[in-house]
C-alpha positions, 0 to 999 in steps of 0.5 A, a space after each residue: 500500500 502506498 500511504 503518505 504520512 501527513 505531518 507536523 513538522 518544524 524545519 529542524 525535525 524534517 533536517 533531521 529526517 533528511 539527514 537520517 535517510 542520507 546516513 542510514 540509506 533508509 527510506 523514511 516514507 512520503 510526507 507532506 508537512 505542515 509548519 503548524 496545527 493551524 496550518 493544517 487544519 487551515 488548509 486540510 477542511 473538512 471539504 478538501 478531506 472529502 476530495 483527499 478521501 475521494 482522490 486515495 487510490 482512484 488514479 487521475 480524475 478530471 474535477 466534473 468526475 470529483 465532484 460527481 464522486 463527492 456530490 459536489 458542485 464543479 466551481 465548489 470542487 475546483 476551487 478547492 482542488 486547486 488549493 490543494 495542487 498549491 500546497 502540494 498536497 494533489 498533483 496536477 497532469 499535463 492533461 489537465 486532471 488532478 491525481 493523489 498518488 497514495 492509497 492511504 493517509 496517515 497523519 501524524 502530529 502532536 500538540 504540546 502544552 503551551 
């Protein structure tokens, strides 16, 4: 299965991640790392979850696909989606359709006392 990690991260702990896989040859996994709780949440909504969700293992969809999939409008759906290509977290073909490359999802962060 191919599953991405979705994180919390500062800069100092995705260097140290890298210098992990650079020292030991391991591979560490797929990430895509926010700097902040806030962040995430601010950018993963429970809308763009539903297309994450939709999107996990389906291959590249064209957005009147996605949205029929998740009962959605089109320009509900693209301005979401297009969002989600800006911070990385979809891909977006030459022809135009968005992929997400995983089967799966993990997300991983911890909240610390202030």
């Amino acid at each position: 299965m191919n599953t991405v990690t979705i994180r919390v991260a500062t800069p100092e702990e995705i260097d140290a991640s890298i210098i992990e896989a650079w020292e030991t040859g391991e591979p560490q996994g797929c990430f895509i790392t926010f700097p902040t709780p806030e962040l995430l949440w601010k950018t993963l909504t429970p809308k763009r979850w539903e297309i994450i969700k939709a999107m996990a293992g389906a291959g590249p969809l064209g957005i009147r696909e996605l949205a029929r999939r998740i009962d959605r409008d089109v320009k509900g759906v693209h301005t979401d989606a297009q969002a989600l290509v800006q911070c990385g977290v979809l891909e977006k073909a030459d022809d135009g359709k968005l992929e997400f490359p995983y089967d799966a999802v993990h997300v991983d962060f911890m909240v610390h006392a202030a």
